[in-house]
C-alpha positions in Angstrom: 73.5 -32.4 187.7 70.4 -32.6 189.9 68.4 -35.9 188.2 65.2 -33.7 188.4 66.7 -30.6 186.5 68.4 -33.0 184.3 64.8 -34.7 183.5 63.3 -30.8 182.0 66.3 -29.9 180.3 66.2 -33.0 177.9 62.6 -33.5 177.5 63.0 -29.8 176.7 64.6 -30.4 173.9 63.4 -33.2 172.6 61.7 -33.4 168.4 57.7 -34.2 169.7 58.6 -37.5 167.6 55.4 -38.5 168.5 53.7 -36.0 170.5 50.5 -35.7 168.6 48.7 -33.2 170.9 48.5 -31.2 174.1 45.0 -30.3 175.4 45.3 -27.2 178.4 42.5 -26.6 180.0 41.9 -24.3 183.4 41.5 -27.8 185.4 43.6 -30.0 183.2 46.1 -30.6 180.5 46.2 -33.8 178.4 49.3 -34.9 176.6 48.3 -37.4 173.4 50.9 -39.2 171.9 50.9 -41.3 168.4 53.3 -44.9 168.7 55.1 -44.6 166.2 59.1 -45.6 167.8 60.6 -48.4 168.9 62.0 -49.1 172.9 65.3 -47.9 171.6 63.9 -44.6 169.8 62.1 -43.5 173.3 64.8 -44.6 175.9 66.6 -41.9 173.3 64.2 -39.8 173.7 64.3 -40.2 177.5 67.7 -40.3 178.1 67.2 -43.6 180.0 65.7 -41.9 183.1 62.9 -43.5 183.3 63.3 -46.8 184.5 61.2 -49.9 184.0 61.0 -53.7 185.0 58.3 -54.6 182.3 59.9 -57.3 179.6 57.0 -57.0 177.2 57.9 -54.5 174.7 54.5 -52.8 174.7 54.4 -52.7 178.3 57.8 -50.8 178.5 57.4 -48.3 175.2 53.8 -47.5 177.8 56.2 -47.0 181.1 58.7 -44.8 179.0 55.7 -42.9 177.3 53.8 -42.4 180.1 56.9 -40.6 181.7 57.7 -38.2 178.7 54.3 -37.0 178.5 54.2 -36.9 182.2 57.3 -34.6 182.4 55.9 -32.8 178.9 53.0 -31.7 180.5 54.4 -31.3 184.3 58.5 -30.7 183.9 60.4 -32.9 187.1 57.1 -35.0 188.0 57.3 -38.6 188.6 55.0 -41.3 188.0 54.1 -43.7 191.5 52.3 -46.4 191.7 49.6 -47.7 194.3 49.7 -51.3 195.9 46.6 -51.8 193.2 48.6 -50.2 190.2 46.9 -47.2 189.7 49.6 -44.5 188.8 49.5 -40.9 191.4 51.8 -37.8 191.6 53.0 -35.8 194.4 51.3 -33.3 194.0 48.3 -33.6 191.3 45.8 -36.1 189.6 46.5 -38.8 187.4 45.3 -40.6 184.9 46.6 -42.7 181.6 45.2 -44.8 178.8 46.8 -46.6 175.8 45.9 -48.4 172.6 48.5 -49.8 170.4 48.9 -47.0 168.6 48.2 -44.4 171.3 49.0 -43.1 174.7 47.2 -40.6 177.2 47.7 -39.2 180.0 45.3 -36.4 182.2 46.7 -34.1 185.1 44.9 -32.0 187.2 44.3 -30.7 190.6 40.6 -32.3 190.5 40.3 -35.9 190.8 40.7 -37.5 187.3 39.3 -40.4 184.5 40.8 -41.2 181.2 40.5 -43.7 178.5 40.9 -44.3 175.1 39.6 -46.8 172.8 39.9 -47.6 168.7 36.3 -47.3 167.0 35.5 -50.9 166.4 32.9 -53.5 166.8 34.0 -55.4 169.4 32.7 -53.2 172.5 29.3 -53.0 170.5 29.4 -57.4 170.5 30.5 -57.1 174.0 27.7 -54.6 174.7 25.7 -57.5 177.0 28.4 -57.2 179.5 29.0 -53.9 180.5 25.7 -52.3 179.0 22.4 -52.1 180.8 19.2 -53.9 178.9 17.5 -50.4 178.6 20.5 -49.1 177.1 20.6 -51.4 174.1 18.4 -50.6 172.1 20.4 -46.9 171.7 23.7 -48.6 170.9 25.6 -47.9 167.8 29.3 -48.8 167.2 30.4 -45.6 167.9 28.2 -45.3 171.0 29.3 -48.5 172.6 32.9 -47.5 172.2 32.2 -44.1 174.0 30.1 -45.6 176.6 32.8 -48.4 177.4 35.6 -45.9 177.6 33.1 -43.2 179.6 32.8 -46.7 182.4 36.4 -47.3 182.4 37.0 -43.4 183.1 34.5 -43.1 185.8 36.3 -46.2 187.6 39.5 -44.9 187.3 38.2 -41.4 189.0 35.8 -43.5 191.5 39.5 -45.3 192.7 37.7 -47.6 194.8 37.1 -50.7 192.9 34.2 -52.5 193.2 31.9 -51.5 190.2 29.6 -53.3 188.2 29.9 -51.7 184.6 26.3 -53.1 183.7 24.2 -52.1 186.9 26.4 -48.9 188.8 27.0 -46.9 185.8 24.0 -46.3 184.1 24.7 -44.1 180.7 22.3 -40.8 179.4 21.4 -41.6 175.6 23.6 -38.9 173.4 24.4 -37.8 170.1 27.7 -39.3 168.6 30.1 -36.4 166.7 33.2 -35.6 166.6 33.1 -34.5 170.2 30.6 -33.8 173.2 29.6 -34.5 176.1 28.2 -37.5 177.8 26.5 -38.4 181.7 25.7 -41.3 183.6 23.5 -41.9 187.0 26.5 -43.2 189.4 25.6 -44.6 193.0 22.7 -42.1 192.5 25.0 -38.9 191.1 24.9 -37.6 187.5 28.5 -37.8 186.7 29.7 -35.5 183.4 32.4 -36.5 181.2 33.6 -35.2 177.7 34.7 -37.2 174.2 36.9 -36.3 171.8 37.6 -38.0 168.6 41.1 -38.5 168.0 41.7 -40.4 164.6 40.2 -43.6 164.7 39.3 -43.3 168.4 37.6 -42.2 170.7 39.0 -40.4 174.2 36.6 -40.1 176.9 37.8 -38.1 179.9 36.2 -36.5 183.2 37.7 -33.9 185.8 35.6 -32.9 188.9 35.9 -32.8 192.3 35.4 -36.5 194.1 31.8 -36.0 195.4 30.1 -38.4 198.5 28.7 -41.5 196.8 
């Protein structure tokens, strides 16, 4: 049997063990899944398709992940991966995030950003490194964990490297709920991205197309 048809069949018939959610959108879908399993429990899960050379356990429950909600979302795709890492498709526009207790990934046609972070203090003590002087004053817990994951997002979409988190990404204030909608001033464009709350976390995500910077 063809590997590729082999690939939808079984992921078609897998439980959702720990599929938490499945955003689709006319420009994107997002797949959000809940760690829960072990290696064992996901190379189940994936038939041992997917391969991976990782050792650390976390590292290869992300590769095996990423794959399943890859194929979830886009049945036969396979994950690449640049000489700098970042992870592309054939055919569409890629982007993934973890925690230790969950994965995302984004696809689309339009260049993409994803991240996800736990609400926490620690991007709020870290704030002096990544967060502008003017910005400060604004910061919350909650914001400095959206703004932090809205950065990361944005250099991720960018592709390019070379960003200073403090002085190139320069972040609108904004209200923090459940979800909305945040900008930032980026090598002089207003760049848009969305949050959602996702239990204790927050997922930041933008989908345009690349514009000249």
């Amino acid at each position: 049997m063809d590997a590729k048809i082999s690939i939808i069949i079984i992921l078609a018939t897998i439980t959702n063990m720990g599929l938490f959610k499945i955003i689709k959108k006319e420009k994107f879908q997002i797949g959000i899944w809940q760690i829960t399993e072990t290696v064992d429990d996901l190379k189940k899960i994936a038939n041992n398709l997917f391969a991976t050379k990782h050792k650390n356990t976390n590292r290869v429950k992300e590769t095996l992940i990423n794959n399943i909600l890859v194929n979830k979302l886009l049945p036969g795709a396979k994950i690449n991966y640049n000489n700098y890492g970042a992870p592309f498709l054939e055919n569409k526009f890629i982007s993934i995030s973890h925690t230790k207790k969950i994965a995302c990934v984004i696809i689309s046609d339009y260049k993409v950003g994803i991240d996800i972070e736990e609400i926490s203090n620690r991007p709020l003590k870290l704030a002096n490194k990544f967060v502008c002087n003017k910005n400060k004053v604004l910061l919350t817990e909650k914001k400095a964990v959206i703004i932090w994951c809205f950065k990361e997002a944005i250099f991720k979409w960018y592709e390019k490297g070379n960003i200073s988190f403090k002085k190139d990404i320069i972040v609108n204030n904004f209200k923090t709920n459940e979800k909305g909608i945040v900008k930032a001033k980026f090598k002089n464009k207003v760049i848009s991205g969305k949050f959602i709350q996702i239990k204790n976390h927050y997922l930041v995500y933008l989908c345009e197309k690349k514009i000249n910077l």
